[in-house]
MIMARVO-362910 format. One line per field, with one value per residue: residue number from 1; residue in one letter; chain; y, z, x of N, C-alpha, C in turn. Coordinates in Angstrom, 2 decimals. Atoms other than C-alpha are relative to their C-alpha. Layout:
! residues N
num <- NUM, ... .
residu <- A, ... .
chaine <- A, ... .
n.py <- Y, ... .
n.pz <- Z, ... .
n.px <- X, ... .
ca.py <- Y, ... .
ca.pz <- Z, ... .
ca.px <- X, ... .
c.py <- Y, ... .
c.pz <- Z, ... .
c.px <- X, ... .
***
This chain:
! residues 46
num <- 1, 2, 3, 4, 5, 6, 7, 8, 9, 10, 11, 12, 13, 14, 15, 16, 17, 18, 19, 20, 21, 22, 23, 24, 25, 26, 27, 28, 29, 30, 31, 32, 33, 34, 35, 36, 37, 38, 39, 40, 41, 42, 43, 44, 45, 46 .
residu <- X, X, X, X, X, X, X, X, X, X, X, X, X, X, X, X, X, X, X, X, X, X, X, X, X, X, X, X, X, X, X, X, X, X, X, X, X, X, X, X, X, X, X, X, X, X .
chaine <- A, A, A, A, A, A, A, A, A, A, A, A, A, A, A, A, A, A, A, A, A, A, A, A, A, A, A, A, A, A, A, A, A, A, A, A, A, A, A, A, A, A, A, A, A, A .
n.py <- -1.30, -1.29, -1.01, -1.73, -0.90, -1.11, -1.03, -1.48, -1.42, -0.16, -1.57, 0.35, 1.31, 2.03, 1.28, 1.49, 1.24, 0.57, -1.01, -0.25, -1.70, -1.26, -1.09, -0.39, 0.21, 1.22, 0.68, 1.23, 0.26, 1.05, -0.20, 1.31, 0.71, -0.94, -1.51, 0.08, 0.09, 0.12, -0.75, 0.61, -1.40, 0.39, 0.44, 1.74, 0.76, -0.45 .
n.pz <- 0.18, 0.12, -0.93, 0.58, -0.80, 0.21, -0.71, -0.05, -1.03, -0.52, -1.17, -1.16, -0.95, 0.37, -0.63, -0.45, 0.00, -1.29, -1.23, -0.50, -0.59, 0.93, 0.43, 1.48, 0.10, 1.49, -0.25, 0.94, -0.13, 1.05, 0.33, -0.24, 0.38, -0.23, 0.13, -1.14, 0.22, -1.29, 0.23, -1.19, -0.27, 0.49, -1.10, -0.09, 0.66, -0.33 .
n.px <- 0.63, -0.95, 0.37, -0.73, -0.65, -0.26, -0.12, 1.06, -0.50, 1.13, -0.08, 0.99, -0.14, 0.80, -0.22, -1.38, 0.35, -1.00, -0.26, 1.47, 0.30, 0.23, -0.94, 0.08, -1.61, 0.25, 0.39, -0.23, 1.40, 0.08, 1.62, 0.59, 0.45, 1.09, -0.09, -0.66, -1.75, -0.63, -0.52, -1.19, -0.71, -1.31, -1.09, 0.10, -0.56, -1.45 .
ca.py <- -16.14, -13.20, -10.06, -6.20, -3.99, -0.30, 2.54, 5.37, 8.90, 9.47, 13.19, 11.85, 9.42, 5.56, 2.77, 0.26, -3.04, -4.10, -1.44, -0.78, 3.37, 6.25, 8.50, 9.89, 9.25, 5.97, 3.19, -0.47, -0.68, -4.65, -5.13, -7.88, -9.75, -8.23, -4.53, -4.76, -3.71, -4.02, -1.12, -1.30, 1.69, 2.16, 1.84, -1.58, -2.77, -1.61 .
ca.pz <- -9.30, -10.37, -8.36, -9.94, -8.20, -8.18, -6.40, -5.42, -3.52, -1.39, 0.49, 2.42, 5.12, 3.54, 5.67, 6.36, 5.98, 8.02, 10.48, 10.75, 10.97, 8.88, 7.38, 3.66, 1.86, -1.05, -0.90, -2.53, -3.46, -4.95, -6.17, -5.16, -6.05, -6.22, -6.89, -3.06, -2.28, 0.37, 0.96, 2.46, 3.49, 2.12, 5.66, 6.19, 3.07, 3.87 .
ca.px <- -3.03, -1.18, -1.33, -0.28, 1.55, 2.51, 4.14, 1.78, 2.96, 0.03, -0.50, -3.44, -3.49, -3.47, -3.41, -0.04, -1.13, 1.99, 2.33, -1.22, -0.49, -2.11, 0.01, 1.02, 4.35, 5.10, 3.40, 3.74, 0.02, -0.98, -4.61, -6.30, -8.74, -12.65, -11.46, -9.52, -5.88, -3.28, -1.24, 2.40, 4.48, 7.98, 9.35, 8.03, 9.51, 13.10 .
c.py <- 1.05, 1.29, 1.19, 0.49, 1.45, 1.33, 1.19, 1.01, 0.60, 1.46, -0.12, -1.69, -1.24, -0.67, -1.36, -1.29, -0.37, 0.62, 0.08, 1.99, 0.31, 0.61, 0.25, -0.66, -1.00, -0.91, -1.03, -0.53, -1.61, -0.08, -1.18, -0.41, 0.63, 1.44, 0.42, 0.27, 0.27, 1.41, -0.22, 1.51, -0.31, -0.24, -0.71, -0.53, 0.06, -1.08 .
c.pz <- -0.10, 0.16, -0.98, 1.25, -0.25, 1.06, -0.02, 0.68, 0.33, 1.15, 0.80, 0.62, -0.99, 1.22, -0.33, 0.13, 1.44, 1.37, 0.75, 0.54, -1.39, -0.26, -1.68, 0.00, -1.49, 1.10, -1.15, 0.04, -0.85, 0.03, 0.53, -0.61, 0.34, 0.33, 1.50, -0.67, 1.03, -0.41, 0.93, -0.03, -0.42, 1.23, -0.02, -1.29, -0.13, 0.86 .
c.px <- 1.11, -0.48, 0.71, 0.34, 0.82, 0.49, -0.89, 1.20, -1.29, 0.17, -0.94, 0.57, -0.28, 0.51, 1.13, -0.72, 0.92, -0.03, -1.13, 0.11, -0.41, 1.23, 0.46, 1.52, -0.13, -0.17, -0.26, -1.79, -0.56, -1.65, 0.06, -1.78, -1.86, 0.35, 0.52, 1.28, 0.10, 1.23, 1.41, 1.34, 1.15, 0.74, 0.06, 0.86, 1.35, 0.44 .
***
């Protein structure tokens, strides 16, 4: 299965997959599968 993926810059709260905090900023957003996505903060991926 092949997944997309895209940088956002979000000014409202999204949700960290990894972290699990709110907060705005970039974010490594991949779609998934039934119109779903996982969101992942640029800290975590550092």
């Amino acid at each position: 299965m092949k997944l997309n993926a895209r940088w956002i810059e979000e000014s409202h709260d999204e949700l960290c997959l990894r972290c699990g905090e709110r907060k705005g900023g970039k974010f490594l957003i991949v779609d998934l599968p039934n119109r779903k996505y996982a969101a992942f903060c640029e800290g975590c991926l550092r």
